[in-house]
C-alpha positions, 0 to 999 in steps of 0.5 A, a space after each residue: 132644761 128651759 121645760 125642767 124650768 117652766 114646770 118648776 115656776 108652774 109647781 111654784 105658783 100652784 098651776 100644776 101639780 101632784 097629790 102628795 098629801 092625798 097619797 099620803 098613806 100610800 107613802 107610808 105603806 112604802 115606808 113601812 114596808 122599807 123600814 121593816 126590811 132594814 130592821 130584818 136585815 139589821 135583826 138576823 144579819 147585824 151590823 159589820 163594825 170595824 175594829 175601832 168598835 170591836 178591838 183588834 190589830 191593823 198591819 201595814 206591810 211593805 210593798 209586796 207582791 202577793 196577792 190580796 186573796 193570799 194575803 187575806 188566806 195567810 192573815 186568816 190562817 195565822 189568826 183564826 179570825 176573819 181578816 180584811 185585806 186592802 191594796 193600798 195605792 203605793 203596792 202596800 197591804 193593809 190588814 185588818 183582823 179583829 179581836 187580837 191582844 198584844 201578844 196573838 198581834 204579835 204572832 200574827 206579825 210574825 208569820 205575815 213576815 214569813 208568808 208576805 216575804 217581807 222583814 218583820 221589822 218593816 210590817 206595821 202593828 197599831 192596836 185598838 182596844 176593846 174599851 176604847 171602841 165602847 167609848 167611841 160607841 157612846 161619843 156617837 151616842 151621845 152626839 145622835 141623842 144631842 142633835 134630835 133633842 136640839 132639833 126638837 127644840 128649835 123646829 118646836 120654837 120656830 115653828 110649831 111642836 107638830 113640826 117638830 114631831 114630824 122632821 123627828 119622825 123622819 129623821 129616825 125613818 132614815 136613820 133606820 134605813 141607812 143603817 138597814 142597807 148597812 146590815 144589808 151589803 154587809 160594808 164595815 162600820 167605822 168612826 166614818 159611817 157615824 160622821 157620815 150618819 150625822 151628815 145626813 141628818 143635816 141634809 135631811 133636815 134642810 129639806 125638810 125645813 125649807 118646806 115646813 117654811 113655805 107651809 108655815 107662810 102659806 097657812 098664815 091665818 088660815 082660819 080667815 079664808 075659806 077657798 083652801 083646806 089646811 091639806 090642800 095648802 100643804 100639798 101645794 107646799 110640797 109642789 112649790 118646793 119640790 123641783 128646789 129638793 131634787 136639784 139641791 139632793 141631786 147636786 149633793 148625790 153627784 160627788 157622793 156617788 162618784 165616791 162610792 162608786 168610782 172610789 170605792 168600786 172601780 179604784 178599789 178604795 174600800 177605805 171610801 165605802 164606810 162614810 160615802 154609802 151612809 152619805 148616798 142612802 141617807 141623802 136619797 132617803 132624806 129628800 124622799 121622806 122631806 116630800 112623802 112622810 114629814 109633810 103629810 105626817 104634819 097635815 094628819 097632827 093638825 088637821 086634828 085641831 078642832 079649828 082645822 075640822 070646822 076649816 074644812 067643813 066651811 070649804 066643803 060647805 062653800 064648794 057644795 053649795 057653789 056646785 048646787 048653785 050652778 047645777 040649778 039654773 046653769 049659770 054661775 052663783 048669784 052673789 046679790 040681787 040690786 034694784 030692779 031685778 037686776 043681779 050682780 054674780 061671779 064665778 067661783 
């Protein structure tokens, strides 16, 4: 931990680190590459929406002891749709078919009693219809199209539009790919995968906040000075806070991925799947694309402006004309000449 430690001061203050932003279309190709097979995944495979998107009927029964794959077999045959049957702790089954009106949910009510050997009475129905998962759709919607516009707004108002542009572009980057892992494992998507999106969004923005702040500091006046270009103080940025976006995105994964994998695997808890994965894969992707795809996306917006193309010819010059000094006479650059021959210099 003590050397974890010493790296991170050694990031911090600029006396190690690693090219992100010279790799930067490296990072894009992997990007891309990504981002085009969730959006593969998402065209042939689609998304499994949950009943509250899709209408249908879910049942309760008592605690039984048939089997999930023979109540999953019964449900299915006395339907004619694909059911999900989940053990719920207390030896009770929750049953999930979609696409049932009032009087097939019925139907179906009856012969679960008859399969299941439990009284009809006793097995719980609850509807959902069509229109009211039309409604929950655009509510989500909605809410994504809110927060990205608000995001713009105050990334744009706290720090500069090219900012705002880049934090946008990552965080579609992992919406997309969240959403592609869910066309991917085929997980239902429920209320509580759009919670869990929105979430995310969150976390990503942090991360991605917490550099655009160090890069905004760090390029104060950046014009006045001709030691660093404005890709080189972006990557040191991006190093400076990099070991802070791996402890807080690793923290934030632990109780995530005990939920999915420990609640939603081992425990069986199906019910955990809908909102942990979109948490898990949006936190990863949210830390990932802080550090590869928002930093240099902004370094290749504003290393277009006409004062960070003449910045970065004066550091070129500056470092060529040093190099060619040294080269000459083997010593380091002459700074002035005093009285008497004598010469006042210093190493660049």
């Amino acid at each position: 931990m003590s050397k974890l430690g010493d790296i991170g001061a050694k990031l911090y203050r600029g006396e190690v680190g690693y090219d992100f932003v010279g790799k930067r279309f490296v990072w894009y190709g992997v990007s891309i590459l990504i981002t085009i097979t969730a959006a593969v995944a998402l065209a042939v495979q689609g998304l499994n929406f949950g009943i509250e998107f899709k209408g249908g009927a879910v049942f309760t029964t008592p605690k039984t002891s048939v089997s999930v794959n023979k109540a999953t077999e019964s449900a299915e045959k006395a339907s004619g749709h694909q059911a999900i049957v989940q053990q719920l702790g207390n030896g009770t089954l929750r049953i999930q078919i979609s696409e049932l009106d009032t009087a097939q949910a019925n139907a179906v009510k009856t012969k679960l009693a008859a399969d299941l050997k439990v009284p009809e009475q006793q097995i719980n129905a609850d509807l959902v219809g069509p229109s009211w998962g039309e409604q929950i759709a655009d509510k989500a919607w909605t809410g994504l199209g809110v927060f990205m516009v608000l995001v713009v707004i105050y990334l744009a108002i706290a720090f500069e539009w090219r900012m705002a542009v880049a934090a946008l572009i990552a965080l579609i980057h992992d919406l997309t790919i969240t959403v592609g892992v869910y066309a991917l494992v085929g997980f239902e998507v429920t209320p509580g995968t759009v919670i869990g999106l929105l979430t995310i969004l969150g976390y990503s923005l942090y991360d991605t906040v917490v550099v655009f702040d160090g890069l905004k500091e760090s390029t104060k006046d950046i014009t006045k000075q001709t030691r660093f270009t404005y890709s080189e103080l972006a990557n040191k940025s991006v190093n400076g806070t990099l070991v802070r976006s791996i402890n807080t995105t690793v923290v934030a994964l632990l109780p995530v991925g005990a939920l999915l994998f420990i609640g939603g695997g081992l425990l069986d808890a199906g019910m955990l799947n809908d909102i942990s994965l979109s948490l898990f894969v949006g936190l990863a992707a949210g830390a990932y694309s802080s550090i590869f795809i928002a930093t240099p996306l902004v370094v290749d917006l504003k290393e277009r402006e006409p004062a960070m193309k003449a910045l970065t010819k004066r550091v070129l010059a500056k470092r060529a004309k040093g190099d060619s000094d040294t080269e000459a006479d083997g010593t380091p650059e002459v700074v002035a000449q005093g009285r008497g021959g004598r010469t006042t210099g210093r190493r660049r």
